[in-house]
C-alpha positions as CSV (number, residue, x, y, z in Angstrom):
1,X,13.4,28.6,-9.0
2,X,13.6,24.7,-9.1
3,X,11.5,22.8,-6.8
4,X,13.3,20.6,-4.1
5,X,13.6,17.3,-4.4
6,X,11.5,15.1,-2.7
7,X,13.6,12.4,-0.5
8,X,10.4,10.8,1.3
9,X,10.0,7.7,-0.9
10,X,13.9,6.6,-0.1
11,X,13.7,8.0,3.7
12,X,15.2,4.3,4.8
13,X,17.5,3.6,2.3
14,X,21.0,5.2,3.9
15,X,23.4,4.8,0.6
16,X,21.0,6.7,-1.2
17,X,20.4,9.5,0.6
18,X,24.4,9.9,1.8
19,X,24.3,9.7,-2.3
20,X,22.1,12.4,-2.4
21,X,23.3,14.3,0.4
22,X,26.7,14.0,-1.5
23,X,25.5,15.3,-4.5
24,X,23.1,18.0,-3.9
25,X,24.0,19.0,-0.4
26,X,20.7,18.9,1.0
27,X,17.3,16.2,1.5
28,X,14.1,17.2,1.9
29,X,11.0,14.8,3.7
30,X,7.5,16.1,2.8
31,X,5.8,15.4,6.1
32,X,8.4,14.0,8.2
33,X,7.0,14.8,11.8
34,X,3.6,14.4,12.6
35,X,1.6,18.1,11.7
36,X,-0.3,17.9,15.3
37,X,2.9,18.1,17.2
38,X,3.9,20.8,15.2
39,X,0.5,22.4,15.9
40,X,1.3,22.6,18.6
41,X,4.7,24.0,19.6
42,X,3.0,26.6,16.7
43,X,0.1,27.5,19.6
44,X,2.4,27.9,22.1
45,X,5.1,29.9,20.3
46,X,1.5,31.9,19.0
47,X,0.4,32.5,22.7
48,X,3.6,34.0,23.5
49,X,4.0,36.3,20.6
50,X,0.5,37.5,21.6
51,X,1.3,38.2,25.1
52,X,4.1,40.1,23.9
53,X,1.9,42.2,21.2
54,X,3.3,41.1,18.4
55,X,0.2,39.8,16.7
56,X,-2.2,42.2,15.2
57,X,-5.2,43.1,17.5
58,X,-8.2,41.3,17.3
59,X,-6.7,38.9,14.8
60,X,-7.0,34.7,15.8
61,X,-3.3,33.9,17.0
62,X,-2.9,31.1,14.6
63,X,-3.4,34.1,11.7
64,X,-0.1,34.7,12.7
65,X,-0.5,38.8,11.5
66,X,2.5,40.7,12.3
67,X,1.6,43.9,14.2
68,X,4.1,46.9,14.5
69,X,5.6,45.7,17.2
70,X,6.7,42.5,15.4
71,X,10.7,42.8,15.2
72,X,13.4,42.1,13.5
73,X,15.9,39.1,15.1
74,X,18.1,40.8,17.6
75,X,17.0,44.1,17.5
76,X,15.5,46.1,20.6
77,X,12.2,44.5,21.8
78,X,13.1,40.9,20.4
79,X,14.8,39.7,23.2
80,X,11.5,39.4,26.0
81,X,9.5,37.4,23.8
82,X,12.8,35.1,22.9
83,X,13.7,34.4,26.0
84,X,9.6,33.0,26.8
85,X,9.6,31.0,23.5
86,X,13.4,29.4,24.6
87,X,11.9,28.7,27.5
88,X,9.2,26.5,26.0
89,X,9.9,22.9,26.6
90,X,8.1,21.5,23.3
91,X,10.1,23.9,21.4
92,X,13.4,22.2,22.7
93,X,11.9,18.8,22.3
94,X,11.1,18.7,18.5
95,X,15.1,18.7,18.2
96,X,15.4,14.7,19.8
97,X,11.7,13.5,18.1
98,X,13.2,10.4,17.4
99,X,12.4,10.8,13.3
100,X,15.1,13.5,13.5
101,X,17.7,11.4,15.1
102,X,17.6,8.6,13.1
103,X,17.5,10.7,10.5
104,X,21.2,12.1,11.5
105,X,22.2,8.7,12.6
106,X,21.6,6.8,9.3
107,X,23.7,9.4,7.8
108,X,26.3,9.9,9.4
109,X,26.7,6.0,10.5
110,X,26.8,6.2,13.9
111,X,25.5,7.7,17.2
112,X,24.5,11.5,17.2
113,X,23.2,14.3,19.5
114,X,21.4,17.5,19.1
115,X,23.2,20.9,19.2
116,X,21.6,22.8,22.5
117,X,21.4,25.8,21.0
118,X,18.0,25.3,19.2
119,X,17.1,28.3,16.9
120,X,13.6,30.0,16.5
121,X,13.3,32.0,14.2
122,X,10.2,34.6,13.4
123,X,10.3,36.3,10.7
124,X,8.5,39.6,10.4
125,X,7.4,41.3,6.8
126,X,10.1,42.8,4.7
127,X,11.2,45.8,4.4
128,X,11.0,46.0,7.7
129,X,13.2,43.2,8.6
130,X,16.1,41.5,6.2
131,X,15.9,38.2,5.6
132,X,18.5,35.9,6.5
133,X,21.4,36.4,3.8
134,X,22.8,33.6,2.2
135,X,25.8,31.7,4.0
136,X,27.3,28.4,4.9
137,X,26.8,27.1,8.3
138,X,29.8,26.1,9.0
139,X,31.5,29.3,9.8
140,X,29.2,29.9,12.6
141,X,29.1,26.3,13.9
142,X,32.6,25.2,12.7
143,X,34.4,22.2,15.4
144,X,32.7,18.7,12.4
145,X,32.5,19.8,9.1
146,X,29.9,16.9,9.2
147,X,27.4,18.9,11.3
148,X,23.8,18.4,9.9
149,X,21.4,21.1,10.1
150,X,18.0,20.8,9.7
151,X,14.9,23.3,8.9
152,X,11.6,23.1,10.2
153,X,8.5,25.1,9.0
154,X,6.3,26.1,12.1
155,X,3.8,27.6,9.9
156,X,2.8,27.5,6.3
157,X,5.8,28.5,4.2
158,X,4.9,29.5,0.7
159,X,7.9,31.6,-1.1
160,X,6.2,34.5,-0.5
161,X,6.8,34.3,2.8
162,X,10.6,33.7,3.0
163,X,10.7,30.0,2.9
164,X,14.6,28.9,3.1
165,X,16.4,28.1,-0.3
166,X,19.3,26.2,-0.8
167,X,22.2,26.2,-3.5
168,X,22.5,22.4,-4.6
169,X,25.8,21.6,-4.7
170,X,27.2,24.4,-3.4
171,X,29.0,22.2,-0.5
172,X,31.5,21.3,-4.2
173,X,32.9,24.9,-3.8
174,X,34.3,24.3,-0.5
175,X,34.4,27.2,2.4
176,X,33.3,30.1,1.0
177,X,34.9,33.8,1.6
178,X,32.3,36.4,3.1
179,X,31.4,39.7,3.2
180,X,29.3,41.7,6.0
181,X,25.8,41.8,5.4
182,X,22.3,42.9,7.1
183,X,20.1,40.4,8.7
184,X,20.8,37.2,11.4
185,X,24.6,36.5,10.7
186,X,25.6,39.5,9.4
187,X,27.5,37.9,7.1
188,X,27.0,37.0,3.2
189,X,28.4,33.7,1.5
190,X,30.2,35.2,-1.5
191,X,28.5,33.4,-4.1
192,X,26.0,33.0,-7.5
193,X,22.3,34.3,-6.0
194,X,20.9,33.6,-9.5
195,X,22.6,30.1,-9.8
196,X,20.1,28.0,-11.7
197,X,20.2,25.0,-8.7
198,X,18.7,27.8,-6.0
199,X,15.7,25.7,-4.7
200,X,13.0,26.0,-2.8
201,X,9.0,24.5,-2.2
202,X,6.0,25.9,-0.2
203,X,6.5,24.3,2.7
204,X,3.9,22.6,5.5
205,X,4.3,22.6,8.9
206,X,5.6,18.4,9.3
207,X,7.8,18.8,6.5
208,X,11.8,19.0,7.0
209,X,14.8,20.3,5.3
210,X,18.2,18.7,6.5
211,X,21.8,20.4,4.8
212,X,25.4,20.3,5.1
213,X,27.7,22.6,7.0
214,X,29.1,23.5,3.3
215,X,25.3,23.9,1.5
216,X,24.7,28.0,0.4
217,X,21.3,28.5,1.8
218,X,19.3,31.8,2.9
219,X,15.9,32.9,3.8
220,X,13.5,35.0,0.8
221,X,11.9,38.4,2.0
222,X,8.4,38.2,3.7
223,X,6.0,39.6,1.3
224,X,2.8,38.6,3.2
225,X,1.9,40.4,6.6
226,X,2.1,37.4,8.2
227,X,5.1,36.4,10.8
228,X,7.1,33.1,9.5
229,X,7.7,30.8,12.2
230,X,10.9,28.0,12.1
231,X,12.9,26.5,13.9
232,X,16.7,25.2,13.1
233,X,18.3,22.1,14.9
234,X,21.7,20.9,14.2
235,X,23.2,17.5,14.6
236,X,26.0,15.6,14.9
237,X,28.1,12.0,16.0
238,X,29.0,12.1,18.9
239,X,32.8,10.8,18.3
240,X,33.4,14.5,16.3
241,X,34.2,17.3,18.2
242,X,32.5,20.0,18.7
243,X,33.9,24.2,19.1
244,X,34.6,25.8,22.1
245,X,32.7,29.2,22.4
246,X,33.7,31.9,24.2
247,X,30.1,32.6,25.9
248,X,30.3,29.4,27.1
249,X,29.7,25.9,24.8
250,X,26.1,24.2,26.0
251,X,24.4,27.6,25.6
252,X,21.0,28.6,24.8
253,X,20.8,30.4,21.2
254,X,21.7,34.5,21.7
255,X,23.0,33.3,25.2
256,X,23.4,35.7,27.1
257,X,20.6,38.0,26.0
258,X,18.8,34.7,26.8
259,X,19.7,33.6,30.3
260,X,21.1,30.0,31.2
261,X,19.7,27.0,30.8
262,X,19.2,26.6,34.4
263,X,16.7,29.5,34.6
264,X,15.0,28.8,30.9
265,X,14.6,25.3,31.9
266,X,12.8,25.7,35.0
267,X,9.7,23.5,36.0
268,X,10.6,21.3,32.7
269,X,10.0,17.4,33.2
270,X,13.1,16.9,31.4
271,X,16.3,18.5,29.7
272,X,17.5,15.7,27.4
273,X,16.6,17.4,24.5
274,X,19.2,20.2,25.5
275,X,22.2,18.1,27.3
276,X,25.4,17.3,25.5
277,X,26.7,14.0,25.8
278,X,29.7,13.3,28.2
279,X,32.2,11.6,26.0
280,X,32.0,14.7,23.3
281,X,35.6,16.2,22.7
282,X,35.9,20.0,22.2
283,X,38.1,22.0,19.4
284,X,39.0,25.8,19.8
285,X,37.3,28.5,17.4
286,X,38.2,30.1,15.0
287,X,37.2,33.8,14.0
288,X,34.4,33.1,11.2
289,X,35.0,36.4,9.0
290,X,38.8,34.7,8.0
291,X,39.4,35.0,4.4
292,X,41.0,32.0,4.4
293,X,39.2,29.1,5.6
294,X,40.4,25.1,5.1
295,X,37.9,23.1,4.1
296,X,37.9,19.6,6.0
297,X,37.9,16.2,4.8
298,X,34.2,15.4,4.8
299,X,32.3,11.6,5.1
300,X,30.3,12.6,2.4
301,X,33.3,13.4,-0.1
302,X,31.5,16.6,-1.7
């Protein structure tokens, strides 16, 4: 698999990297955010997988061994130890560190916001969990085709432990049909797996992976018997619209097996990183698993 392309070196330059954006559907910054704040959200997140016996006995929490009661994302016994991490105020504030929202704003030209719905996602060891399947974000976020996602490592993220990969150029083939499929989503992007442009890197914690709403990505199986931690933050201007959703739009991620902001965000100092901005218009949803699925006009002219 090809390695991604490095975007660190050009990090200020905003024509090239809508250029590159354009063209490959996805940037990548080695070492982005500083590795000590990553540290630690990591100890925290660490602390609470501990408490909730999902690291192996005896081993050093920052080991990060998966123990058998490690889980995979939604299933019984995942939601306790969700809700503790979504209540972790450093987790919600690595989505507004101001590297990631200039990042968004050069861009996309003008003023953005974080998504509330900030995603964690641990990964247990394959077979005993599916990896993420390959899909397009848009479907699930839908409202701006122009949404932004971007990918954090929380923890050392060779391949063998399920790094994400992306299809470059895959937002060129517009909104792809689906099919149902195990794992977070449970639905599969119809399209090439063995593509020659699937690319990936081993990934430190600091680095960061931003993608289109129309790039094919996915997570690899966890080969190690180690938990991967990351987290997922999406962005976008604040003059697009955003979708209405039925459980309610401003909602915690898995909302509401995770309760209300108002109870997660108790005792923060602040919840900026999780507020939407007044003047943001709202679009009704549509249902994701439609066969037939217009693609918008984008900025970046895929």
């Amino acid at each position: 698999m090809k390695e991604l392309l490095d975007s660190t070196p050009v990090a200020d330059d905003s024509s090239v990297l809508r250029e590159r954006l354009a063209g490959d559907g996805y940037l990548f910054f080695r070492g982005l955010l500083p590795a000590a704040v990553i540290d630690d959200v990591r100890g925290q997140i660490a602390r609470i997988l501990a408490d909730s016996h999902w690291l192996a006995p005896g081993s050093a929490h920052d080991e990060l061994l998966a123990s058998g009661r490690a889980v995979e994302e939604g299933s019984a016994g995942f939601f306790g130890a969700y809700t503790a991490i979504q209540s972790t105020e450093a987790f919600h504030a690595l989505a507004v560190r101001p590297e990631l929202l200039a990042l968004a704003e050069r861009l996309l030209g003008e003023p953005a916001f974080a998504h509330p719905a900030h995603i964690c996602r641990i990964a247990p060891p394959s077979p005993g969990a599916n990896p993420t399947p390959i899909h397009q974000d848009y479907r699930f976020i839908q409202g701006c085709i122009d949404t932004l996602t971007t990918w954090l490592p929380l923890s050392a993220a060779p391949p063998e432990i399920g790094g994400l990969r992306v299809f470059a150029g895959s937002p060129r083939l517009g909104v792809l049909p689906v099919k149902v499929s195990d794992g977070p989503g449970m639905m599969r992007a119809e399209a090439d797996e063995n593509h020659p442009e699937w690319r990936t890197t081993s990934y430190r914690p600091g680095d960061v992976l931003l993608f289109s709403s129309l790039t094919v990505h996915g997570a690899m199986p966890n080969k190690t018997k180690q938990l991967r931690l990351s987290a997922d933050f999406r962005y976008q201007a604040v003059s697009s619209p955003m979708a209405v959703d039925a459980l309610g739009t401003g909602k915690p991620h898995y909302h509401p097996d995770v309760p209300d902001f108002p109870t997660l965000t108790r005792g923060w100092t602040s919840t900026a990183s999780i507020d939407i901005p007044a003047e943001v218009t709202y679009v009704d949803r549509f249902d994701p698993r439609l066969d037939d699925v217009p693609t918008p006009p984008s900025r970046f002219a895929y």
